[in-house]
Every structure is written in structure tokens, then in C-alpha cells.
PyMOL CGO cylinders between C-alpha atoms (Angstrom):
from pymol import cmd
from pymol.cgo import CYLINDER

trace = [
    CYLINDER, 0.00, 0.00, 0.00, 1.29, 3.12, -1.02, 0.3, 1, 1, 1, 1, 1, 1,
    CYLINDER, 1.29, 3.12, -1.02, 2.21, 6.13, 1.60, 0.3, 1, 1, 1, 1, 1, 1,
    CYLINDER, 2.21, 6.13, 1.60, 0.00, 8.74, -0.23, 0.3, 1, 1, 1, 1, 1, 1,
    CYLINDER, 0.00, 8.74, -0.23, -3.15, 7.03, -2.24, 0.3, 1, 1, 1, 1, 1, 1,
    CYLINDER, -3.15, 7.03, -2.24, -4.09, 8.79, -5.18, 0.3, 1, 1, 1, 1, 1, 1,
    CYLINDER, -4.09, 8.79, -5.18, -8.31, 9.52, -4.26, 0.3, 1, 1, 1, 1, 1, 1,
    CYLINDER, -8.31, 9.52, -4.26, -10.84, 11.17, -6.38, 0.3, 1, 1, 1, 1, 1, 1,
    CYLINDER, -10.84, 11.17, -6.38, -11.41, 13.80, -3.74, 0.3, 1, 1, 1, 1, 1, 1,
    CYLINDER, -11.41, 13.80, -3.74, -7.87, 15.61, -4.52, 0.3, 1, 1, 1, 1, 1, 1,
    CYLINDER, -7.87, 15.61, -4.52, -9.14, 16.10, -7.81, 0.3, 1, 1, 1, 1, 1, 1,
    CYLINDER, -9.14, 16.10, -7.81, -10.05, 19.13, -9.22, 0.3, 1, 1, 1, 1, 1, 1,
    CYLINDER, -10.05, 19.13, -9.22, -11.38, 18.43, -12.49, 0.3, 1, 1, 1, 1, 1, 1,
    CYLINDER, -11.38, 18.43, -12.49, -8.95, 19.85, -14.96, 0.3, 1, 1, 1, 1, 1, 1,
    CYLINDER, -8.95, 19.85, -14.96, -7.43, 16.93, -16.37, 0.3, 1, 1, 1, 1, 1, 1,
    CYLINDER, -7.43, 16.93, -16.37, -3.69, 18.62, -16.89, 0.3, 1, 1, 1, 1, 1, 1,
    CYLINDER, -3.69, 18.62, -16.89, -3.40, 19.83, -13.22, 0.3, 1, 1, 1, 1, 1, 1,
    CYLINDER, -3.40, 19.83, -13.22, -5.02, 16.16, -11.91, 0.3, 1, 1, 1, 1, 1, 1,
    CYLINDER, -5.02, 16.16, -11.91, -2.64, 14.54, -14.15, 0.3, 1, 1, 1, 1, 1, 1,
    CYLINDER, -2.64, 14.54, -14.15, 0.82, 16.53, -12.09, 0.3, 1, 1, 1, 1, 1, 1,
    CYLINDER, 0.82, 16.53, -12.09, -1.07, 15.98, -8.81, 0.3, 1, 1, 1, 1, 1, 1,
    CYLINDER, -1.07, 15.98, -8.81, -0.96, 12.34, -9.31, 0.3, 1, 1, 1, 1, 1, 1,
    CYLINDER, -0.96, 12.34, -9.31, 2.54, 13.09, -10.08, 0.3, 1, 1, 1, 1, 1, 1,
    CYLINDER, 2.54, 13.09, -10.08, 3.42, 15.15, -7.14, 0.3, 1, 1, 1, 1, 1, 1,
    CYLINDER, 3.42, 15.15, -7.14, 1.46, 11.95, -4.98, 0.3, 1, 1, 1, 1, 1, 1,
    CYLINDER, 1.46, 11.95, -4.98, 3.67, 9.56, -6.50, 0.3, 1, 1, 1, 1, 1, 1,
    CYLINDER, 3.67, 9.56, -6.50, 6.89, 11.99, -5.83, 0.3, 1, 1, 1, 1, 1, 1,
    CYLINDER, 6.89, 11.99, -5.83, 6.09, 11.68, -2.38, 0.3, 1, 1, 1, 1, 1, 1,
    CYLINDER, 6.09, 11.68, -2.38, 5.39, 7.89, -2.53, 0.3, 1, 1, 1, 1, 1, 1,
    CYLINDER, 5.39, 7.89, -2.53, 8.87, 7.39, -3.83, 0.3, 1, 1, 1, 1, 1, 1,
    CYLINDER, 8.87, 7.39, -3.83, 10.26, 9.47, -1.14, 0.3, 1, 1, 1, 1, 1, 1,
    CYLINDER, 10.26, 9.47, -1.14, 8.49, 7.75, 1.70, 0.3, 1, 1, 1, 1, 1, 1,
    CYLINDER, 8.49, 7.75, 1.70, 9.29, 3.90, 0.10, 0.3, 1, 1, 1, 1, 1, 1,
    CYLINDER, 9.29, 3.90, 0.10, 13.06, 5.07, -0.01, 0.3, 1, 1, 1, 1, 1, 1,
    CYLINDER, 13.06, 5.07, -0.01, 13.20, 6.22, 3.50, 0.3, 1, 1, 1, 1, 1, 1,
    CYLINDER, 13.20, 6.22, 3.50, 11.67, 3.06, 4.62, 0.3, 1, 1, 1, 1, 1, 1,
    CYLINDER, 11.67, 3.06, 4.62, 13.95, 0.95, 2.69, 0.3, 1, 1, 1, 1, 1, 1,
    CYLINDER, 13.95, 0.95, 2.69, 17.43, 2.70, 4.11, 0.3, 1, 1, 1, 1, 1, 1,
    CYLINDER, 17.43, 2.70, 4.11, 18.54, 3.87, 0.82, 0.3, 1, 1, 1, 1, 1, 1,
    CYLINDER, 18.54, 3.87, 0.82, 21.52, 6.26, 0.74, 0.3, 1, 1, 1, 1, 1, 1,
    CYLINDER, 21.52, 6.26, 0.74, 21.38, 9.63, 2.04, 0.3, 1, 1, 1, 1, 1, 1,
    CYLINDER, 21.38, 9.63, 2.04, 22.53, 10.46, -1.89, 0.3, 1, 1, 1, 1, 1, 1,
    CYLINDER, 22.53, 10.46, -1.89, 19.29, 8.43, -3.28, 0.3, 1, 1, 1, 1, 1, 1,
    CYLINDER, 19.29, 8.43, -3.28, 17.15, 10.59, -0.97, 0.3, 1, 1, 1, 1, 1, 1,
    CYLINDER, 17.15, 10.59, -0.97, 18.93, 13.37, -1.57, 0.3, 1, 1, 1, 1, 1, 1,
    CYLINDER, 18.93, 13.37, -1.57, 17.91, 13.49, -5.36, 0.3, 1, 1, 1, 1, 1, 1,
    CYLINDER, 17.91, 13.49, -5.36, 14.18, 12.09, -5.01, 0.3, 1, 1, 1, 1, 1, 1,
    CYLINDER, 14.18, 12.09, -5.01, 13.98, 15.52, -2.23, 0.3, 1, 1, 1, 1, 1, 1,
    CYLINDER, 13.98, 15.52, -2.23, 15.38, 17.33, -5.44, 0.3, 1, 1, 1, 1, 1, 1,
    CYLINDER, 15.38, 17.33, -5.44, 13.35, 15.57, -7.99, 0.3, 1, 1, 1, 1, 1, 1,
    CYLINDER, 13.35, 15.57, -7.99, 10.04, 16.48, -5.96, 0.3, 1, 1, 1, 1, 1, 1,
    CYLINDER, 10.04, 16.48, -5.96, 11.12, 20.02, -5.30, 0.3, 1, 1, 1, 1, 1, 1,
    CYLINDER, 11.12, 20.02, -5.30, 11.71, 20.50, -9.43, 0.3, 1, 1, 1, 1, 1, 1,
    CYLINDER, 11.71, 20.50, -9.43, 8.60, 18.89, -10.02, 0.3, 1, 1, 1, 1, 1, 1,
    CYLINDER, 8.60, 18.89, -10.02, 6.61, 20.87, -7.37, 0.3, 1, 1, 1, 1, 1, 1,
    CYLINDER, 6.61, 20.87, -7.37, 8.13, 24.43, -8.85, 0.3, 1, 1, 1, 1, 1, 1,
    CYLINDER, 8.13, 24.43, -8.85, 7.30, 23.69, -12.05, 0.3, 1, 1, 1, 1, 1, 1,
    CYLINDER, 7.30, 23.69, -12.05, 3.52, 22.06, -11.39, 0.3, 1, 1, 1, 1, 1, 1,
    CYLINDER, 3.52, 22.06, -11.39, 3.13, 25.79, -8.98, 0.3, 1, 1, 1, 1, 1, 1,
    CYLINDER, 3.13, 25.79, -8.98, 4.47, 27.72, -12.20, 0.3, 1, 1, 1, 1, 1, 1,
    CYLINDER, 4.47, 27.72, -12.20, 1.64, 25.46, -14.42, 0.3, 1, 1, 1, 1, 1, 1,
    CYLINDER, 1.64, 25.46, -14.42, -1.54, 26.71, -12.01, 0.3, 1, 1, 1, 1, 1, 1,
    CYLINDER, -1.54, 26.71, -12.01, 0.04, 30.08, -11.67, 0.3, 1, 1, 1, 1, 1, 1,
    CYLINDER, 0.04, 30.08, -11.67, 0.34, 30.70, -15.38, 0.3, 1, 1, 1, 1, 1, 1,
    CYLINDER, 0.34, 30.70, -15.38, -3.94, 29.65, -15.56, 0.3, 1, 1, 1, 1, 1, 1,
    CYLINDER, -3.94, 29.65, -15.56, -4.53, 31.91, -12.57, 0.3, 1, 1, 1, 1, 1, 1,
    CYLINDER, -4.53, 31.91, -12.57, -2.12, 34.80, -14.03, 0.3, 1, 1, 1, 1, 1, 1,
    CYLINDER, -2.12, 34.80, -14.03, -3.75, 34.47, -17.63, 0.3, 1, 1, 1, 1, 1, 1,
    CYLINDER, -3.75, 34.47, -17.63, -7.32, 34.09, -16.43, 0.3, 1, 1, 1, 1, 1, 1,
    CYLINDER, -7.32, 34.09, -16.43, -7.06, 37.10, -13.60, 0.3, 1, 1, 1, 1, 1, 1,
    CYLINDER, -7.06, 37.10, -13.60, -7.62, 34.90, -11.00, 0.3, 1, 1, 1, 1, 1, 1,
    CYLINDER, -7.62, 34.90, -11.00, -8.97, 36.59, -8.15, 0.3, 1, 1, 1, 1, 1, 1,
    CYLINDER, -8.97, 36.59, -8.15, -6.74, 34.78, -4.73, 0.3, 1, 1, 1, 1, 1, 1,
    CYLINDER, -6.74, 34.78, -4.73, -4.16, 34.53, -7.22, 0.3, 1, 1, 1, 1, 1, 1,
    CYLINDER, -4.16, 34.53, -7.22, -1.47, 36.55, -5.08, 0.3, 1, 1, 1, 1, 1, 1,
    CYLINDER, -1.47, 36.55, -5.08, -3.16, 34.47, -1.96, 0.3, 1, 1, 1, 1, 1, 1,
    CYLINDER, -3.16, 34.47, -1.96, -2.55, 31.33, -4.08, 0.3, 1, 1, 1, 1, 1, 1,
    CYLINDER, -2.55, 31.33, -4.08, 0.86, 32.07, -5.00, 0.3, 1, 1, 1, 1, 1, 1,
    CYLINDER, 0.86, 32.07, -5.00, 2.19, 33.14, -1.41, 0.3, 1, 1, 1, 1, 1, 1,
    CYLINDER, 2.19, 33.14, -1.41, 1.00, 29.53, -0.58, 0.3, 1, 1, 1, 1, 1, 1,
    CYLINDER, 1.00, 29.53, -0.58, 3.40, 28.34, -3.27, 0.3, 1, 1, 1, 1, 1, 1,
    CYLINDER, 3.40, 28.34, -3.27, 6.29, 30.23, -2.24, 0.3, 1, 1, 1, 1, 1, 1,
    CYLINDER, 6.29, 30.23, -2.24, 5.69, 29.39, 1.06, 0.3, 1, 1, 1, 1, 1, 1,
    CYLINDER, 5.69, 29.39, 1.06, 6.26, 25.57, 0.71, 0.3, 1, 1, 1, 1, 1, 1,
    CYLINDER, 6.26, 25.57, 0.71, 8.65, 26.08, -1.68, 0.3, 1, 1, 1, 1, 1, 1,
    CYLINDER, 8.65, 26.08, -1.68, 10.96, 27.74, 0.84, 0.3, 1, 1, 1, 1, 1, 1,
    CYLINDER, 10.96, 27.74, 0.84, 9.92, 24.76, 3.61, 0.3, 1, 1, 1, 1, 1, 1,
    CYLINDER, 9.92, 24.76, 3.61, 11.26, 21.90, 0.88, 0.3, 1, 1, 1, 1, 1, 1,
    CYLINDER, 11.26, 21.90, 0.88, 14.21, 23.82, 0.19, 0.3, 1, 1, 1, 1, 1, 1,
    CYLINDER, 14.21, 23.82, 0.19, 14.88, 24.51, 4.58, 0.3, 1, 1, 1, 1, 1, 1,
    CYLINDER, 14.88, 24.51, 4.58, 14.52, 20.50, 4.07, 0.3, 1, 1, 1, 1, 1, 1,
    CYLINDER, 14.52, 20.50, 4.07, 16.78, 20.05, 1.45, 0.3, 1, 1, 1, 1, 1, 1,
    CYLINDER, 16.78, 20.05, 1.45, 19.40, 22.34, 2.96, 0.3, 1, 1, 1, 1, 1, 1,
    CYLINDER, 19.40, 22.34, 2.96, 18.85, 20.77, 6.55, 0.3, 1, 1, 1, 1, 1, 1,
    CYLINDER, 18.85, 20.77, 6.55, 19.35, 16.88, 4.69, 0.3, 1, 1, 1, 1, 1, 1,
    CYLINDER, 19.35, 16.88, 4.69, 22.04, 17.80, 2.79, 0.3, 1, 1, 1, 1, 1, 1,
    CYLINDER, 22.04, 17.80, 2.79, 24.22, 18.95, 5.39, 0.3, 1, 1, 1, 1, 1, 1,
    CYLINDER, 24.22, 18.95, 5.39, 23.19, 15.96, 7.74, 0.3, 1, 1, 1, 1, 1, 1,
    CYLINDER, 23.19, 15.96, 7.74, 21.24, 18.40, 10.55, 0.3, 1, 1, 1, 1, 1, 1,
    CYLINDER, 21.24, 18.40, 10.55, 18.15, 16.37, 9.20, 0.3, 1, 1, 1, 1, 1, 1,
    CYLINDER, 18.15, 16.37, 9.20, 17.46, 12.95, 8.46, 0.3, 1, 1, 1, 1, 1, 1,
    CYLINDER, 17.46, 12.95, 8.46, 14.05, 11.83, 6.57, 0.3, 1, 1, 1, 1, 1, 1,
    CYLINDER, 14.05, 11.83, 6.57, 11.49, 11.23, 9.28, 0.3, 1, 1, 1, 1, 1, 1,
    CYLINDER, 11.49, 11.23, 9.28, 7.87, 9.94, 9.20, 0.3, 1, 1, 1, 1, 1, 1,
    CYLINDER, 7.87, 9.94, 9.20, 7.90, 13.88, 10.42, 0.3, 1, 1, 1, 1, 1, 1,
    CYLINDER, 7.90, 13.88, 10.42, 9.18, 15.05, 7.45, 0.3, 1, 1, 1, 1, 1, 1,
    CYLINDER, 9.18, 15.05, 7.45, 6.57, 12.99, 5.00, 0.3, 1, 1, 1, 1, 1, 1,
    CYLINDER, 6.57, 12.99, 5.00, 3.07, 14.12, 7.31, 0.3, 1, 1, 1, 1, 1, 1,
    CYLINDER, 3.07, 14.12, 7.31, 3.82, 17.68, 6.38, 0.3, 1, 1, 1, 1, 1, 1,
    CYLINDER, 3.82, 17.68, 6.38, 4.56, 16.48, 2.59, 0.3, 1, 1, 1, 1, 1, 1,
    CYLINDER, 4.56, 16.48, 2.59, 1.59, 14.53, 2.29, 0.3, 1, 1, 1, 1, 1, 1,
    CYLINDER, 1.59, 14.53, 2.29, -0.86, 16.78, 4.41, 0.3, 1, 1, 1, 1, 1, 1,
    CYLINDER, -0.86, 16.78, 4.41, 0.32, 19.93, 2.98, 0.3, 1, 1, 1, 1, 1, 1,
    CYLINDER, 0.32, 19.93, 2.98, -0.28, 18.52, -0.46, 0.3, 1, 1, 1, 1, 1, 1,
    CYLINDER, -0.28, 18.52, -0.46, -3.48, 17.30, 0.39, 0.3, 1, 1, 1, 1, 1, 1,
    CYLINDER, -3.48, 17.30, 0.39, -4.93, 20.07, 2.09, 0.3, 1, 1, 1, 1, 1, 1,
    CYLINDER, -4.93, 20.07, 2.09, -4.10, 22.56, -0.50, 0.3, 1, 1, 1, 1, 1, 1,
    CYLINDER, -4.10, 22.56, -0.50, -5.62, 20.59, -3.15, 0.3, 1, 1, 1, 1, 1, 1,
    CYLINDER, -5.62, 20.59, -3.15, -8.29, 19.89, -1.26, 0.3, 1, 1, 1, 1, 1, 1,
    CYLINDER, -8.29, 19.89, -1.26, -8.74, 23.43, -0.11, 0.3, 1, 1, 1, 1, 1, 1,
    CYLINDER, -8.74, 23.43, -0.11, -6.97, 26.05, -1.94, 0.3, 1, 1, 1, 1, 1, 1,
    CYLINDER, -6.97, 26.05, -1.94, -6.69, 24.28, -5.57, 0.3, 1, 1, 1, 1, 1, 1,
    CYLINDER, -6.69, 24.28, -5.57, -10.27, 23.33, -5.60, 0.3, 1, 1, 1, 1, 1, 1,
    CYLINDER, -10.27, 23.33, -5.60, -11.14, 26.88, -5.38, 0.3, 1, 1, 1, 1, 1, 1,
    CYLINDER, -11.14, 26.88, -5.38, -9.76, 27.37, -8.67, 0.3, 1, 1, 1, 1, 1, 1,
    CYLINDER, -9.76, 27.37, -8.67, -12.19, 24.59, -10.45, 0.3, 1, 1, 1, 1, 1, 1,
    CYLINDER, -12.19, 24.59, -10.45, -14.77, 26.91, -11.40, 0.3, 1, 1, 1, 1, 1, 1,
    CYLINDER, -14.77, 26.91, -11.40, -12.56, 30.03, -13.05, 0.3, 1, 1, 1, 1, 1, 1,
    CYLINDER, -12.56, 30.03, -13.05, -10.76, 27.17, -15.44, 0.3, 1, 1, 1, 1, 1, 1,
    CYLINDER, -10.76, 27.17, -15.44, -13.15, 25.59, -16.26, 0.3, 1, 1, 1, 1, 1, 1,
    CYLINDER, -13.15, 25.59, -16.26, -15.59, 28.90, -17.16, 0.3, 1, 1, 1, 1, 1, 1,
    CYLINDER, -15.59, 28.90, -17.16, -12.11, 29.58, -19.22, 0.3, 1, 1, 1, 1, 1, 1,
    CYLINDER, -12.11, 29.58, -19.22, -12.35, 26.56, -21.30, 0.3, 1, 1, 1, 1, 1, 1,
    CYLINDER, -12.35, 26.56, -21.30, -9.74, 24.72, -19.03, 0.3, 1, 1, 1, 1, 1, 1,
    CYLINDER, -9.74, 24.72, -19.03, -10.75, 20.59, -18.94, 0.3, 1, 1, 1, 1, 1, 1,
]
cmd.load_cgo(trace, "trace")
């Protein structure tokens, strides 16, 4: 059983942005199955990095729909972004130079922030895509 399941509640109905969430789910999934298994701090170290790319440039997807559709919580939206953006990379920084080791800590806050903001903040977004043609 994976860490993170993949549910039809954190979708928001736009196929693209469903399709990196499932992404982003299984980002975390790999992170979580590596820490279990003991791989090497270097392993870790480049799935951290491979979810952080991946989250920057799924952010830069919604924000370029919100931007181009005058969103109107886009600024909200996007200080939400920036915000977890800077927490991964206090993680990164913290693993890298060995004052953090992946904990089941770590992986909550992944998951739930993930989760809650699609759930919450990303779902808010549904109807102003969609009413722009977004599917």
C-alpha cells in the first residue's frame, strides 16, 4: 500500500493539473518507500530534489492559468506556493548537510500539505478554469 493514495477527492477536475497531482502523490510515494527501505542519504537526496523541481514547475503550471485568467486569490494562491517552496528547500538544505534525516515527520507535512491545499486552496480554482475553457 502506497504512503499517499491517489483519491478522487484531490481532484479538481482539470485533467492537466489532476494529471501533475498524481505526479506530485507519486513523488512523495517514492520518497516515503526510499526512506523506509534505508537507501543512501545520496538516493534521498535526489528524489527531495526531484520532488522540489517537479513541485516548482507544477506551482508555475496553475500560476500561469490563474495569471492568464485574472484569478482573483491569485497573489493568496501564489504566497501559498512560495511558502512551501521555501519549507522543501529549509529541508533540502537541513538533509544535505546531515542536521536532518528523513522522518515519518518530514513525510506528514509532505503529504498533508499537499493534500490540504488541493483539497482546499486548488479546488477553489475549479470553477474560473473551467468557465475559461480549461478541462
Amino acid at each position: 500500500m502506497a504512503y499517499m493514495e491517489w483519491s478522487e477527492n484531490l481532484s479538481v477536475g482539470i485533467k492537466e493539473i489532476d494529471e501533475q497531482h498524481k505526479k506530485l502523490v507519486s513523488q512523495i510515494n517514492a520518497l516515503h518507500d526510499g526512506m523506509r527501505s534505508g537507501q543512501g542519504k545520496d538516493t534521498l537526496e535526489k528524489t527531495l530534489g526531484e520532488l522540489a523541481d517537479y513541485t516548482q514547475y507544477h506551482f508555475k503550471t496553475e500560476e500561469k492559468y490563474m495569471e492568464r485568467f485574472g484569478y482573483p486569490d491569485f497573489e493568496k494562491h501564489r504566497e501559498e506556493h512560495d511558502a512551501f517552496v521555501g519549507k522543501v528547500a529549509d529541508f533540502q538544505n537541513a538533509f544535505s548537510s546531515g542536521k536532518l534525516g528523513l522522518s515519518i515527520d518530514v513525510m506528514k507535512f509532505l503529504s498533508g500539505w499537499v493534500a490540504g491545499h488541493i483539497k482546499g486552496t486548488d479546488k477553489n480554482y475549479t470553477e474560473c478554469f473551467k468557465d475559461h475553457g480549461l478541462l
